[in-house]
Residue, then its C-alpha position, 0 to 999 in steps of 0.5 A: x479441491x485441495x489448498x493451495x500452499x504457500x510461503x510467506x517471506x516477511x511475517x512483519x506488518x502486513x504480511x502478518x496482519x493482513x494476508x497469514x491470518x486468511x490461511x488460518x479463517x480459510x484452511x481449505x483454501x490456503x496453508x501456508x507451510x514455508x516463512x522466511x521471517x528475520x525477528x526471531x519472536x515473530x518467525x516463532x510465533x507464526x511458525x506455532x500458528x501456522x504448525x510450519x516445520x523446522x525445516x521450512x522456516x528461515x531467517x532469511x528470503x535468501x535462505x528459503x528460495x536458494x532451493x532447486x525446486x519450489x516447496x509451495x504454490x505460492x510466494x507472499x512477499x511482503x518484505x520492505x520496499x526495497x527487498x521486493x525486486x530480487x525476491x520476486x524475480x527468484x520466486x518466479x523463476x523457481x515456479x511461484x506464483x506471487x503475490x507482492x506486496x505494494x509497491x512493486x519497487x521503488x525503482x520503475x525499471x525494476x517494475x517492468x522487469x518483474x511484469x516481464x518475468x511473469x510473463x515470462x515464466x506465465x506465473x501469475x502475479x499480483x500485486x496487492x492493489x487491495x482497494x480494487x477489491x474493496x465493495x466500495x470501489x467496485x460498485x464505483x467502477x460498476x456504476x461508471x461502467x454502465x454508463x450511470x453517469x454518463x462519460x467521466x468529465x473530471x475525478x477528485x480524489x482525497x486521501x486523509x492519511x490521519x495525522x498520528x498515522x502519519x507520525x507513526x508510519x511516515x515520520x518515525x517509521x519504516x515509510x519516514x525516508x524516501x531513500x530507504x523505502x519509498x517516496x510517499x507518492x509511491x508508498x501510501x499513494x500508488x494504491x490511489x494512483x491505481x484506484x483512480x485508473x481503474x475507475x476511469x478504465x483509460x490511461x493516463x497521459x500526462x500528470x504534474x504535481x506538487x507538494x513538500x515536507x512543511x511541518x515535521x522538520x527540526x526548524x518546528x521543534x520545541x524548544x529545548x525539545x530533546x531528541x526521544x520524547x521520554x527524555x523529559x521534553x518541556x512540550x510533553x503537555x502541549x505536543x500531539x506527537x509526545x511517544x510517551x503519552x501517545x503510545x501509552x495511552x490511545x496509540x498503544x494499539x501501535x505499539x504492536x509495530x515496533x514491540x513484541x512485548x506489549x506491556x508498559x514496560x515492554x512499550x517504554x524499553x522500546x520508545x528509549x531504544x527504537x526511532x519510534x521514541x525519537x521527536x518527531x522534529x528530530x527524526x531523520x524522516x525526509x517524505x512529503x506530508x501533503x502532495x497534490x497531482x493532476x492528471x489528464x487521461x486518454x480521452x480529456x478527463x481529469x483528475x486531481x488527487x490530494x495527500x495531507x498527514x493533517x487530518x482528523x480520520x483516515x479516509x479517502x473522499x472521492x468525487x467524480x463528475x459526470x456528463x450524466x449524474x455525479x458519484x460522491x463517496x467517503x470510504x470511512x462512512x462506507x457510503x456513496x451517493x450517485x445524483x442524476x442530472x435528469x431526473x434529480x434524484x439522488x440514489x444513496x448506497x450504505x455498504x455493510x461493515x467491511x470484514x478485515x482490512x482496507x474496507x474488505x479488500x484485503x480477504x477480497x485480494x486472497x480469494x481472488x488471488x486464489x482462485x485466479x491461481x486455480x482456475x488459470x485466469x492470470x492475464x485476466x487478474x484484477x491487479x496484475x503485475x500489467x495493470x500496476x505498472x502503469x500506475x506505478x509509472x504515474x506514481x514515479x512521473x508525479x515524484x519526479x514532477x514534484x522534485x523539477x517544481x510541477x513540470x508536466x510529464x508524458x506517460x508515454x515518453x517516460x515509460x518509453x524511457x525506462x523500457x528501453x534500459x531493461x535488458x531483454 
């Protein structure tokens, strides 16, 4: 069987990182033969990878889907949050297949809108909900599917965002204004709104939730802190978040997000010219940095979930409580451990180290992807377009929440709601 061909439209972090690199180890699987890239440096590095022509290669998305005819299978959209939507919907129009990167959108009326023009043009569509195909979330959901542990009483969920990996993405980076991208909950978190839907296998009915920017604001500044770090800050010794100390010395693998060119010259050009050299406490960054969320789903189970920058390992800790026996699991560890009521014994599986990204999920979505592509199983897709809106949908009714101090919303009578201003 012959590859299937794609377009990759945003070669910049995960899209570069995370989904290129499959067609490269995999090339009887996947070439991409078609980027739309704005960084020159980038386009012409992955154009040299990948042996892209000139002709198929753009600056724009603009550029390579104002075509009468698709060039390729597939369309990986891996371009900022708020460039999904038009993106996406040309894409499918012209005939791609597509393959989104997470979220969907930060406007939920523009979720349920792309869901429809899948179906409507019967492309498949898939949005990367990596964590689903990960070994560890999978034996978890085996695991409740059988019955191990009985019906699921209650879920508690935790989500160690690392506290320099919130200062990079969510205080100085592209994720750091919820105006310009994302509100947190939807960004960093709708993987785990998703996550806990698909292990609970019900809908969720209702949720409330909490949580603010508390720490990274200018009242907590320094003081005589300047506004970029390398402009001699009087706190460069004492301050976990100094850029200068941070990105030359153990965070200088990041340095890669906002540089094409690594040396210390290179790093320290860009801390004097990119947000990534700005304090953190004078940074124009607005998302939470801790937020909580309760849910109730179809049936009476509940669930909690807990992001806080301001931890020391970026993980997720689960527990889940059965009628029957518990499941604990920590994704850092690759372990979980599955405790029976009855018999009291406690089974403990050790996964093997994950290949790639997000503890494996980012190869498991390709081939998946692929192979769903291929043989025609696209209402069966693991995280389809169907699956992620309403888990979106919880993600953007916790937001509004949090914002209306806790006030619990309805599921049903807010996508309810937002349905009814899609145009048909």
């Amino acid at each position: 069987m012959k590859p299937l061909t794609a377009i990759l439209i945003g070669a910049g972090d995960r899209g570069g990182r995370a989904y290129a690199p499959y067609a490269l180890e995999y090339p009887n699987e996947l070439k991409i033969i078609g980027l739309a890239e704005p960084n020159k440096e980038r386009r012409i590095r992955y154009q040299q990878d990948h042996h892209i022509s000139d002709e198929n290669c753009y600056e724009s998305w603009e550029e390579i889907l104002n075509q009468e005819t698709k060039i390729a299978d597939i369309a990986i959209i891996c371009t900022l949050d708020q460039n999904h939507f038009k993106p996406t919907m040309k894409a499918l129009e012209l005939g791609y297949h597509v393959l989104l990167e997470k979220p969907m959108s930060p406007d939920p009326v523009e979720c349920i809108m792309m869901e429809r023009a899948a179906q409507k043009y019967n492309r498949q569509f898939t949005i990367c909900h990596v964590l689903r195909y990960t070994e560890f979330w999978a034996t978890i959901k085996k695991i409740i599917s059988k019955g191990d542990i009985g019906k699921v009483v209650s879920l508690q969920l935790n989500e160690n965002v690392e506290v320099m990996h919130m200062s990079h993405s969510f205080v100085r980076g592209n994720w750091n204004n919820k105006g310009r991208t994302s509100p947190m909950i939807l960004q960093k978190s709708c993987h785990d709104m998703d996550i806990i839907s698909f292990v609970i296998g019900k809908d969720c009915k209702q949720v409330s939730s909490y949580g603010s920017l508390m720490h990274f604001k200018e009242e907590n500044a320094p003081i005589g802190a300047p506004n970029r770090c390398l402009d001699g800050c009087p706190a460069e010794m004492e301050c976990p978040f100094h850029a200068g100390r941070y990105y030359l010395g153990e965070g200088k693998g990041w340095a890669k997000k906002f540089t094409e060119d690594e040396t210390n010259e290179g790093i320290i050009k860009a801390l004097n010219e990119t947000p990534y050299g700005k304090c953190v406490y004078r940074s124009d960054n607005d998302v939470v940095d801790h937020q909580v969320v309760n849910m109730e789903f179809e049936g009476g189970a509940t669930a909690t979930f807990s992001m806080c920058g301001f931890t020391r390992e970026q993980t997720r800790i689960v527990q889940i409580m059965g009628t029957k026996g518990e499941i604990r699991g920590n994704m850092e560890e690759n372990r979980i451990s599955i405790f029976d009521f009855l018999t009291r014994q406690e089974t403990v599986i050790h996964f093997d180290n994950p290949i790639g990204g997000h503890g494996g999920g980012d190869q498991g979505i390709m081939r998946t992807f692929l192979r769903e592509i291929q043989y025609g199983n696209k209402q069966d897709s693991v995280s389809s377009a169907s699956a992620s809106v309403r888990s979106h949908l919880m993600a953007f009714a916790a937001e509004e929440s949090r914002i209306n101090q806790g006030q619990s919303i309805n599921i049903d009578e807010y996508f309810t709601s937002l349905a009814g201003s899609v145009k048909s």
